[in-house]
Residue frames relative to the residue before (quaternion, step in Angstrom):
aa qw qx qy qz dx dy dz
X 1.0000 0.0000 0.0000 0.0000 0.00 0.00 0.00
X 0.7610 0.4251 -0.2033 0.4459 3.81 1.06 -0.56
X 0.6073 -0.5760 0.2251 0.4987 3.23 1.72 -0.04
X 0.5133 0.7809 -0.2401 0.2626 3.66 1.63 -0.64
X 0.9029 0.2604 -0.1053 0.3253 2.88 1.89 -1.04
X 0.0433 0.8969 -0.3190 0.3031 2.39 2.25 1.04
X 0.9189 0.1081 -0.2764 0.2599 3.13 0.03 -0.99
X 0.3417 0.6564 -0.4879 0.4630 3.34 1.90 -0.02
X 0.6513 0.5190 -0.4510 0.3210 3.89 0.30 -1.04
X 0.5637 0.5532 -0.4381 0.4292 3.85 1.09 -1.60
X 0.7482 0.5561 -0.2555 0.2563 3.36 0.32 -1.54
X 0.7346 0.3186 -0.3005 0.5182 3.45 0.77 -0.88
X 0.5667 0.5915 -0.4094 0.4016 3.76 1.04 -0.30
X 0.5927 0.6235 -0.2507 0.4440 3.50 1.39 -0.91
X 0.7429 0.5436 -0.0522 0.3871 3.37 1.78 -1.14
X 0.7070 0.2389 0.1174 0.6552 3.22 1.59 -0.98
X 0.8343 0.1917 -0.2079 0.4733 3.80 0.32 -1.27
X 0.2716 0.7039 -0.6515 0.0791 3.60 0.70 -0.15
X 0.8891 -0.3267 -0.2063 0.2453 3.73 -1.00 1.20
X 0.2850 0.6001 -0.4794 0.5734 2.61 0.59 2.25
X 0.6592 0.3280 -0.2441 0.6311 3.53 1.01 0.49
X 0.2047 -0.7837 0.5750 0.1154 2.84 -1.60 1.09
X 0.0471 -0.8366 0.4809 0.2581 3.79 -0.60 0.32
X 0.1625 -0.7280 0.6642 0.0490 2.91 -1.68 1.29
X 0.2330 -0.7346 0.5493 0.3229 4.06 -0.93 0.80
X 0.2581 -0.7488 0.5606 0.2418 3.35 -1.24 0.98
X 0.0190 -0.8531 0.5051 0.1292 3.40 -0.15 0.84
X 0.7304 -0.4112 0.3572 0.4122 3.86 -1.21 0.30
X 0.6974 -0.5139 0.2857 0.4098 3.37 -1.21 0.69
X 0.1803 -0.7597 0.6167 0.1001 4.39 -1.11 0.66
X 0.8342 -0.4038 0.2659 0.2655 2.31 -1.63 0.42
X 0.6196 0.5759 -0.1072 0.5225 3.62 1.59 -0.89
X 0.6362 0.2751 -0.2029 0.6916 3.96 1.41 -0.19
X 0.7874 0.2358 -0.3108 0.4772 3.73 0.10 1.03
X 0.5032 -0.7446 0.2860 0.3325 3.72 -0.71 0.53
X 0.6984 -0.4799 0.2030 0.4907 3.65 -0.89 0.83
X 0.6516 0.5881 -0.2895 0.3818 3.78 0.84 -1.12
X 0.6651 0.5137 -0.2620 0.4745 3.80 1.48 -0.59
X 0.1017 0.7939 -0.5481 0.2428 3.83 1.21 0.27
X 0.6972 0.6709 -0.1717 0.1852 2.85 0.12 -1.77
X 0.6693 0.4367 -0.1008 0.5926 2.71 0.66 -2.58
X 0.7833 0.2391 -0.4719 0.3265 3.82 -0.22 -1.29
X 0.4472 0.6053 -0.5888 0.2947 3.88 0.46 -0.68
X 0.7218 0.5987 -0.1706 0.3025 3.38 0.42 -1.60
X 0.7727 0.1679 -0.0899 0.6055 3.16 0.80 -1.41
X 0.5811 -0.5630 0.3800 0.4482 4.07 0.52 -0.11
X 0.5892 -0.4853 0.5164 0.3882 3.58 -1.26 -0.89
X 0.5570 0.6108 -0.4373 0.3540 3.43 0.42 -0.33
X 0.5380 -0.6734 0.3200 0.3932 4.03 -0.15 1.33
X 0.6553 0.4608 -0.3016 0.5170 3.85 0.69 -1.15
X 0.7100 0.3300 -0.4370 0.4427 3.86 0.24 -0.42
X 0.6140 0.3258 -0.5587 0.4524 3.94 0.41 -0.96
X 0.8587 0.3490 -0.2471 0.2824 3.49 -0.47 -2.16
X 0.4421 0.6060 -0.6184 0.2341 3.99 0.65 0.81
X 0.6352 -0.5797 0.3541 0.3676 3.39 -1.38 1.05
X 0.8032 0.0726 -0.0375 0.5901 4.29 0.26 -0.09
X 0.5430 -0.5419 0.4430 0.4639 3.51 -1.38 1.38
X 0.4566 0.6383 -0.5341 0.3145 4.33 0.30 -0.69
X 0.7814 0.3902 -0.3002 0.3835 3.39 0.37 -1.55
X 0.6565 0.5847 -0.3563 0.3165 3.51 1.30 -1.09
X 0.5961 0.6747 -0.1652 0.4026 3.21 1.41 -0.82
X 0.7755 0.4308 -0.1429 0.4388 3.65 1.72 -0.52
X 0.5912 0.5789 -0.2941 0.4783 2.21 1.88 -0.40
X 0.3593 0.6311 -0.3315 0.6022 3.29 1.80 -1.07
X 0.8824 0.2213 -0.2628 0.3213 3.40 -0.66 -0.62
X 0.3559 0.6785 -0.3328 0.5498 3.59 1.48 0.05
X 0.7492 0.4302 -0.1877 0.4674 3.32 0.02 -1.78
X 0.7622 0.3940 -0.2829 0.4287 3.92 0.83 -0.99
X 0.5114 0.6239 -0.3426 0.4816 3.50 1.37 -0.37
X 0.6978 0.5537 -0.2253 0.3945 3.63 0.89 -1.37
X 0.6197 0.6002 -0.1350 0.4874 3.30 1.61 -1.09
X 0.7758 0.4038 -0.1194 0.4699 3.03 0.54 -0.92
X 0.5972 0.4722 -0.1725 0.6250 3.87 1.15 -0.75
X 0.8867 0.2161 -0.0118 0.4085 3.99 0.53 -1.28
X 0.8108 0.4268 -0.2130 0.3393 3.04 0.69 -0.81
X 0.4653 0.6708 -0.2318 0.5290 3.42 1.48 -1.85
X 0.6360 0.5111 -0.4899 0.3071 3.95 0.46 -0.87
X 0.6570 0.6059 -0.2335 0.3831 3.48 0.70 -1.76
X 0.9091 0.1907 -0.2454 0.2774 3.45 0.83 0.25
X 0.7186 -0.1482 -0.2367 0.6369 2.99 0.98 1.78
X 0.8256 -0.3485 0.1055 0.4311 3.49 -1.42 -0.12
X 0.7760 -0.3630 0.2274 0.4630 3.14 -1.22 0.87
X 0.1414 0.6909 -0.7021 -0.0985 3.57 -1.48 0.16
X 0.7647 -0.4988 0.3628 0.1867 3.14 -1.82 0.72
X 0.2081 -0.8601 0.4099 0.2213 3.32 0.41 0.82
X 0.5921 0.4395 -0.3324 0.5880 3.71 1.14 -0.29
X 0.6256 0.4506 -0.4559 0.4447 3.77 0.38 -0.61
X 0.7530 0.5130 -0.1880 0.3666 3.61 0.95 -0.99
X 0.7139 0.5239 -0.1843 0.4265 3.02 1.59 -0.27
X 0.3318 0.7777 -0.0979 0.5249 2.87 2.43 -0.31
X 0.6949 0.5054 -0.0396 0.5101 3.01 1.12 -1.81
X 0.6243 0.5932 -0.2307 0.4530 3.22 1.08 -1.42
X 0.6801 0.4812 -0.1915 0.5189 3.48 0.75 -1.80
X 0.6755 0.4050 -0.3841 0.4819 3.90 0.44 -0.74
X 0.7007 0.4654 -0.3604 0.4032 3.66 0.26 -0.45
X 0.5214 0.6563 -0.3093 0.4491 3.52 1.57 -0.51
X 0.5616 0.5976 -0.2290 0.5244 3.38 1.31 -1.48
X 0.7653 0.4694 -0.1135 0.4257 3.50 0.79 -1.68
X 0.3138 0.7383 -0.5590 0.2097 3.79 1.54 -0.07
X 0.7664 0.3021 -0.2466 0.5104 3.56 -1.49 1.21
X 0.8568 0.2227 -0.3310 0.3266 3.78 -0.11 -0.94
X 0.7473 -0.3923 0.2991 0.4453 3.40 -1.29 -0.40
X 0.5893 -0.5479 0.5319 0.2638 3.45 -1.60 0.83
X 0.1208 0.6765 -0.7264 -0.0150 3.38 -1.02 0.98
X 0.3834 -0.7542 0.4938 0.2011 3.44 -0.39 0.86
X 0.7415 0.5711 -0.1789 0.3034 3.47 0.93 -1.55
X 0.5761 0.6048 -0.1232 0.5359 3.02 1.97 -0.63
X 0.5560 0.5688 -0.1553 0.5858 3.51 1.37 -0.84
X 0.6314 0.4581 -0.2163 0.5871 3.44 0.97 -1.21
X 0.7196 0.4259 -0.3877 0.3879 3.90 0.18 -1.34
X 0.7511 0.3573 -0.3221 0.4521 3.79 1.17 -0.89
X 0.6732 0.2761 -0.4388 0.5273 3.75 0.14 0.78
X 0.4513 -0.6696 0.5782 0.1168 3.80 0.53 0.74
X 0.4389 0.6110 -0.4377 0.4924 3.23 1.27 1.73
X 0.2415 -0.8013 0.3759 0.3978 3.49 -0.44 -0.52
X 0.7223 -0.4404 0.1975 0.4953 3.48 -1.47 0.31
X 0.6710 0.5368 -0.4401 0.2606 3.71 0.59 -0.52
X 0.4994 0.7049 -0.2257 0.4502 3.33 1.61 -1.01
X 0.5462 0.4497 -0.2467 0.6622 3.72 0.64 -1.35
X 0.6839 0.5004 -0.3899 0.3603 3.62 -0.36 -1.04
X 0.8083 0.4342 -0.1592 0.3645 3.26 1.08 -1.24
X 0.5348 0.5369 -0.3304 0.5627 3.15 1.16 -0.76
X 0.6739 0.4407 -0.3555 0.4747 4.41 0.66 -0.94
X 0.6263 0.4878 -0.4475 0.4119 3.56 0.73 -0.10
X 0.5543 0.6067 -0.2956 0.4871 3.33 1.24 -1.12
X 0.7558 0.4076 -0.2066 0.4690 3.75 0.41 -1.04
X 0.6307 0.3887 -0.3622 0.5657 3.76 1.16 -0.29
X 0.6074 0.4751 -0.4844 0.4132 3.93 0.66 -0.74
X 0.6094 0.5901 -0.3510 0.3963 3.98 1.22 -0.89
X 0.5425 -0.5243 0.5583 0.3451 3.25 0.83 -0.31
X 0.5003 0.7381 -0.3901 0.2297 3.74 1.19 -0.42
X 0.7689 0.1778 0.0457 0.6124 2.98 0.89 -1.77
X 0.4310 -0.6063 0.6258 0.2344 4.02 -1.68 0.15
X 0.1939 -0.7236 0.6353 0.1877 3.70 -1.23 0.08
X 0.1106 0.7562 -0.6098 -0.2100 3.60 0.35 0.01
X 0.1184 0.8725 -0.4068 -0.2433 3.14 -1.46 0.65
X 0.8043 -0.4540 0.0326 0.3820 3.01 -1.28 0.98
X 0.4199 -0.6836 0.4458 0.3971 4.36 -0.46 0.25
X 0.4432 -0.7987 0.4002 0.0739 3.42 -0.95 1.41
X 0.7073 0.3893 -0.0533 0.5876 3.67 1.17 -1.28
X 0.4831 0.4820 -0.5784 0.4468 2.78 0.13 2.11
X 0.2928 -0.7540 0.5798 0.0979 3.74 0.57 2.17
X 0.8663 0.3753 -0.2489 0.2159 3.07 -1.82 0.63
X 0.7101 0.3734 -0.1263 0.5833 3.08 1.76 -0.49
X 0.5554 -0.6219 0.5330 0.1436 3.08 -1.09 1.50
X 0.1021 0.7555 -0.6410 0.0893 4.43 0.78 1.14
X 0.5571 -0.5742 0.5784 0.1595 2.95 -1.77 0.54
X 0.5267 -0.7856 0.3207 0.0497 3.80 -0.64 1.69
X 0.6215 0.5412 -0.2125 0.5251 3.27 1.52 -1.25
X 0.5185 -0.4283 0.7205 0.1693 3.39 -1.92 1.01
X 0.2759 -0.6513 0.6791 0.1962 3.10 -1.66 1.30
X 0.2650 -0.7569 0.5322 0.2715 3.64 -0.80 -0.18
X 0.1610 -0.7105 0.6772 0.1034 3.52 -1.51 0.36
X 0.3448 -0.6512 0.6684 0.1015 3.06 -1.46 0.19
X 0.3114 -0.9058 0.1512 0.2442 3.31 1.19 1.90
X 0.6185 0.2172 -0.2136 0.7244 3.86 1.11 -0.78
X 0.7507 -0.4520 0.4746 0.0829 2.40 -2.30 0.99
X 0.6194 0.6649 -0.1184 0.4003 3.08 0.69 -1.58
X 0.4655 0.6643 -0.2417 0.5326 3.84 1.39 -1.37
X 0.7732 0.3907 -0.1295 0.4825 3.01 -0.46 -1.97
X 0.7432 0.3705 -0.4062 0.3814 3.40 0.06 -0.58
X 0.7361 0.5141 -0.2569 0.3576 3.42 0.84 -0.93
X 0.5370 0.6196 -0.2420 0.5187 3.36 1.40 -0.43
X 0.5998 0.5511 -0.1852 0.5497 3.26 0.96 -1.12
X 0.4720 -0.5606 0.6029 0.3154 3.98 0.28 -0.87
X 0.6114 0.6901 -0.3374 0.1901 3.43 1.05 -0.56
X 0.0248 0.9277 -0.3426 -0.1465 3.87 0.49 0.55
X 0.7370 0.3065 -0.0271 0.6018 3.44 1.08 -0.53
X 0.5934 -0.6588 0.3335 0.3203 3.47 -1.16 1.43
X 0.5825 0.4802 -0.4104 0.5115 3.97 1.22 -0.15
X 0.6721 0.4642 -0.3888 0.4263 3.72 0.21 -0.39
X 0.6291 0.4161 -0.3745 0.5393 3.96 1.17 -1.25
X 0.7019 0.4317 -0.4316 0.3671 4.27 0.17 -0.39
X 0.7627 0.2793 -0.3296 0.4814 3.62 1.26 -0.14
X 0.3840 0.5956 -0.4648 0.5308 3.30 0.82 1.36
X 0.7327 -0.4334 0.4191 0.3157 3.33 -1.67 1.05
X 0.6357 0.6194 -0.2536 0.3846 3.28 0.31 -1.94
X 0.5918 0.6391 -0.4778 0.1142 3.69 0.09 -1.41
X 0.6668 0.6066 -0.1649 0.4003 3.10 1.10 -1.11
X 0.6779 0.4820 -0.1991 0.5182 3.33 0.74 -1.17
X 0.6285 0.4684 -0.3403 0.5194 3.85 1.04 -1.31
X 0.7650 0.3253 -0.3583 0.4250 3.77 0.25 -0.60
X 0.5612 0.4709 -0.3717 0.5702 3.67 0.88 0.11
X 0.7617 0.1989 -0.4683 0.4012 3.50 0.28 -0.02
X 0.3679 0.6872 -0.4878 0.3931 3.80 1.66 -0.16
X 0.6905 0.4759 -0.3728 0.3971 3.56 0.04 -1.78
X 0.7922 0.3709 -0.3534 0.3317 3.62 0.43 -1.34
X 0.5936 0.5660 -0.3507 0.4520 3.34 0.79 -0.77
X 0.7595 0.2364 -0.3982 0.4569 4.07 0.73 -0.10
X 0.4079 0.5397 -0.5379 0.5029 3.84 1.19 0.38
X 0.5430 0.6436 -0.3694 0.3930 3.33 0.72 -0.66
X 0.6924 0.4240 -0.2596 0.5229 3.62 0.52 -1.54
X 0.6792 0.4984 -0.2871 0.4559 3.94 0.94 -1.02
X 0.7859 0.3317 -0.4046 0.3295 3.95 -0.12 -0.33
X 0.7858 -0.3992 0.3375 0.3306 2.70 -1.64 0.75
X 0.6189 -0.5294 0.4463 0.3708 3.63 -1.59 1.07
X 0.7174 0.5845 -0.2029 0.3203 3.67 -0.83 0.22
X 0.6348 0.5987 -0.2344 0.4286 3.40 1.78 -1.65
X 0.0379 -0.8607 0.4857 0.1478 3.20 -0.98 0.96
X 0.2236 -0.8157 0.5266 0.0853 3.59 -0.40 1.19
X 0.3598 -0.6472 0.6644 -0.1014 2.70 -1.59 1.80
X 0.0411 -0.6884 0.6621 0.2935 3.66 -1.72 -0.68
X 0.4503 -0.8094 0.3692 0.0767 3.33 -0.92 0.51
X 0.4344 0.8190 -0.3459 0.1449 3.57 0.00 0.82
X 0.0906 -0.7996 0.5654 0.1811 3.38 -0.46 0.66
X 0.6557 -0.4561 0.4107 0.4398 3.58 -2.21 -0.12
X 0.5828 0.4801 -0.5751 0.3149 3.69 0.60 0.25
X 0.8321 -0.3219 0.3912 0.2258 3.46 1.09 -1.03
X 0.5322 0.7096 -0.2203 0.4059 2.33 1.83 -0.70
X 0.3935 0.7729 -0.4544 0.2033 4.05 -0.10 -0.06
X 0.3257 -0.4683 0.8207 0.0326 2.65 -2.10 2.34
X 0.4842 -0.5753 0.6315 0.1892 3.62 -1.89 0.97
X 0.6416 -0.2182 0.1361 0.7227 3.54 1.28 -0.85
X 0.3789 -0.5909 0.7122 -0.0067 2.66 -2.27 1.96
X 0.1608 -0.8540 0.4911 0.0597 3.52 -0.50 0.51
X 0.3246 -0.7470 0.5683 0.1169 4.06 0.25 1.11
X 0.1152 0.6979 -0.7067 -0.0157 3.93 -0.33 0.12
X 0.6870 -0.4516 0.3833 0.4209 2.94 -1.82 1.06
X 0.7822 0.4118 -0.1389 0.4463 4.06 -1.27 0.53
X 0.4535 -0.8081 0.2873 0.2425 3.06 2.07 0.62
X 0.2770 0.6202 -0.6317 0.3736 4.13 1.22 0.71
X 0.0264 -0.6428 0.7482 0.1623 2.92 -1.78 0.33
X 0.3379 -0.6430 0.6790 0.1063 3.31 -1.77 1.13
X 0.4479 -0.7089 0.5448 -0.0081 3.29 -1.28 0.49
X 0.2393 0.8781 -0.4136 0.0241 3.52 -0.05 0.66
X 0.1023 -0.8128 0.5575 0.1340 2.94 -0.30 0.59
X 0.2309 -0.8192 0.5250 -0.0038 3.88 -0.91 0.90
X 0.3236 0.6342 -0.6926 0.1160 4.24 -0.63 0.81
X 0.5857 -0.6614 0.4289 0.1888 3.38 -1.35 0.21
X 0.4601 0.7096 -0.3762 0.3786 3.30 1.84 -0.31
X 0.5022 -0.6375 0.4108 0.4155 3.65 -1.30 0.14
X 0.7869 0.4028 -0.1468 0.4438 3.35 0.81 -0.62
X 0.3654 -0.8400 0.3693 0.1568 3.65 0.71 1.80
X 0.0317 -0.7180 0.6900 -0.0859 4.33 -0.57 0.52
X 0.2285 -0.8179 0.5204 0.0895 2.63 -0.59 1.30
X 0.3084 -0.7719 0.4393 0.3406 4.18 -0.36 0.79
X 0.7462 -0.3239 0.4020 0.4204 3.43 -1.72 0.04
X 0.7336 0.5762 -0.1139 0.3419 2.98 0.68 -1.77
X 0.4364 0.6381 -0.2561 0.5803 3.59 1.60 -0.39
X 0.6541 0.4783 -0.2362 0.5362 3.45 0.14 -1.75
X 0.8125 0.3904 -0.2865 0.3244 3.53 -0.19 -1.53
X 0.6720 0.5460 -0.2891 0.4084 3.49 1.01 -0.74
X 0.5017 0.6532 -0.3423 0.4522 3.33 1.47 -1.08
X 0.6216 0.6672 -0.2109 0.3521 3.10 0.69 -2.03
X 0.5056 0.6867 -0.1960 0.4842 3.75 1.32 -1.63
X 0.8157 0.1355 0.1561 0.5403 3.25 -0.43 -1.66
X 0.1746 -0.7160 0.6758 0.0163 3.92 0.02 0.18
X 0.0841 -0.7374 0.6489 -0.1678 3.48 0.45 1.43
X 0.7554 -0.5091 0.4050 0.0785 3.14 -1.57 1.20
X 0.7165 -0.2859 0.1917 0.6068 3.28 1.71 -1.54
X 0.1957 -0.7864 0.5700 -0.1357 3.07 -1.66 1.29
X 0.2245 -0.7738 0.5685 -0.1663 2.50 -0.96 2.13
X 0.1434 -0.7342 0.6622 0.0435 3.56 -1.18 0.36
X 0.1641 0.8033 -0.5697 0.0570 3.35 -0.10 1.57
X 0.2486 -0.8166 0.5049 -0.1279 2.67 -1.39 1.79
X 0.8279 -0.3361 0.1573 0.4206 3.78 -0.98 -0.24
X 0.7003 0.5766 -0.1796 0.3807 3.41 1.82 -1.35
X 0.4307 -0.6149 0.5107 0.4190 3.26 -0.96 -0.63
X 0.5016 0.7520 -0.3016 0.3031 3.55 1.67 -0.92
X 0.1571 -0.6801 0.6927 0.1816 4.06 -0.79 0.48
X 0.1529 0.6579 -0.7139 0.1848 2.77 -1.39 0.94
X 0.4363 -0.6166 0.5243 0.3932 3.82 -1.47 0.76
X 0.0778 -0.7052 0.6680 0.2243 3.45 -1.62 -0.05
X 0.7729 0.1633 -0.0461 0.6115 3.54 1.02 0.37
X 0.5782 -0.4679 0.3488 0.5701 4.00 -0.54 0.43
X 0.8153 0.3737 -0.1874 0.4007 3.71 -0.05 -1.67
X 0.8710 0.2329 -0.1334 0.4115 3.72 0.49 -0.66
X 0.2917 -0.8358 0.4563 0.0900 3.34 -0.76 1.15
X 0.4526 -0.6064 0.5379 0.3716 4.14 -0.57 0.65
X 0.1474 0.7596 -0.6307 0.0596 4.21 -0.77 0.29
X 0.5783 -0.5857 0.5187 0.2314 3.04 -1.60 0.44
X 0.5701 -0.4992 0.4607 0.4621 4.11 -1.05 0.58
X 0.7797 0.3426 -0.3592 0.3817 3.87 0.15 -0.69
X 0.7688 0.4357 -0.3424 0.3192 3.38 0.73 -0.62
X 0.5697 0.4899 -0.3846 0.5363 3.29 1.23 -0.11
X 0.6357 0.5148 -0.4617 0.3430 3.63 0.89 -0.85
X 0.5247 0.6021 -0.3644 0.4789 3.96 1.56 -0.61
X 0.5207 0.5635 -0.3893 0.5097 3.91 0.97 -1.02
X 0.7595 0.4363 -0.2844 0.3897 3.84 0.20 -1.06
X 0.6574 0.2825 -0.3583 0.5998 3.51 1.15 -0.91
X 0.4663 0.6103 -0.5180 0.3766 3.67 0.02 -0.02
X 0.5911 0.4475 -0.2364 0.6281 4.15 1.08 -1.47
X 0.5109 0.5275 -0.4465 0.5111 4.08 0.69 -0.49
X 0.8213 0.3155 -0.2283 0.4170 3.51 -0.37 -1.04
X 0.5522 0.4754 -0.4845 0.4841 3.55 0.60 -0.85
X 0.9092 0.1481 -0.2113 0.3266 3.60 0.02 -0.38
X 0.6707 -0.6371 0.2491 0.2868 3.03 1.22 1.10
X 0.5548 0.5865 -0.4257 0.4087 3.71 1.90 0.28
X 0.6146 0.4928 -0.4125 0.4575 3.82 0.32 -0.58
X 0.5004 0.5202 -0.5748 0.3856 4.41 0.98 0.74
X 0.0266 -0.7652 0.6416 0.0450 3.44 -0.63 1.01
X 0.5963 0.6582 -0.3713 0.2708 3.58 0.99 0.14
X 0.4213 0.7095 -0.4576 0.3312 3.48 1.67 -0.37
């Protein structure tokens, strides 16, 4: 459930259960298992049960910093040769800083006086944990000059914040990060909501063009999302033009509220829960979001 026994599970499933095993990802609590009025708290504190449901942001915040200590010192060992637990935590903390933008490996590498193959390794490790996300970028758009690089996330909220120093929901809004942390939140509970199968991309090219997240539903639709944290939702050029690209099916603009409202004929401003219900809703109609069979 925390991400530890991932890769032992692949391994022994690879050994013994090969088709005989189902796989479900448990991910941390969404946007869709807590009420609309608790955003806040889980953005803030993450999904993991001890960080939201702990009695003051303090406790959430030790524990948070517990849980990354335990990882990094105990666990990380059990799955291959030793690694630096500061060099790795470094890594960890820079990619926090970096929440949302584009992977540059070579950079990453130049600050820890490592190299690119090393970093490489250690990000595979942290994505196989469940730790960290690659989005990558959408390919099958001829004619256009699209940007190549995986964005990255730091997958819970809760992380980023704790890495960061950031303990309480006033200190993360007057921080750089804010943005980036609530952009990789939003995507990371659409994530828990779409149908089995959906494959999620982001979109940008060098003119400008850029979807925050492209969404593939089963039947080849694509949704559109666009994602800021402000209260009052603007759509960008750069939207339009991309839209304009790929004529996605639908377009959303999740933002800070909960209110719906249009901002343009085709695309509508929405809240993270009510759209995250729209996605499981496209799950059931087609009968993919039953994991119970």
């Amino acid at each position: 459930m925390l991400g530890s026994a991932s890769i032992d599970l692949l391994q022994q499933s690879g050994e013994s259960l090969a088709g005989r095993i189902f796989y479900l990802e448990l991910a941390p609590l969404d946007a869709l298992e807590i009420p609309t009025s608790e955003l806040e708290t889980l953005w803030t504190r993450g999904g993991f049960p001890s960080s939201y449901l702990a009695s003051t942001d303090a406790i959430s915040f030790r524990w948070r910093q517990d849980f990354i200590r335990t990882y990094l010192e105990r666990d990380i060992l059990q799955f291959g040769p030793r690694l630096p637990a500061e060099t790795l935590r470094c890594l960890w903390t820079m990619l926090a800083h970096n929440q949302s933008e584009l992977l540059n490996t070579a950079n990453l590498a130049r600050a820890l006086a490592i190299d690119a193959k090393t970093v490489a390794r250690y990000l595979y490790l942290l994505v196989d944990l469940l730790l960290v996300r690659r989005l990558q970028p959408w390919h099958s758009s001829e004619g256009k000059r699209l940007v190549k690089t995986p964005k990255v996330y730091v997958r819970d909220s809760c992380i980023v914040h704790a890495l960061l120093r950031l303990p309480s929901h006033e200190e993360l809004l007057g921080h750089p990060v804010a943005g980036g942390s609530w952009e990789g939140f939003v995507i990371e509970c659409l994530l828990a909501a779409v149908p089995e199968g959906t494959e999620p991309n982001f979109y940008r090219t060098s003119a400008g063009a850029e979807i925050d997240l492209l969404l593939t539903l089963p039947g080849n639709e694509l949704w559109a999302v666009e994602i800021k944290r402000g209260s009052a939702p603007k759509l960008s050029r750069g939207f339009h033009q991309a839209c304009h690209d790929l004529n996605p099916a639908r377009r959303f603009f999740v933002y800070g509220g909960t209110e719906r409202f249009p901002l343009s004929p085709d695309t509508d401003a929405i809240g993270l829960s009510e759209l995250a219900t729209l996605l499981s809703a496209v799950g059931t109609k087609f009968g993919v979001n039953d994991k119970s069979a």
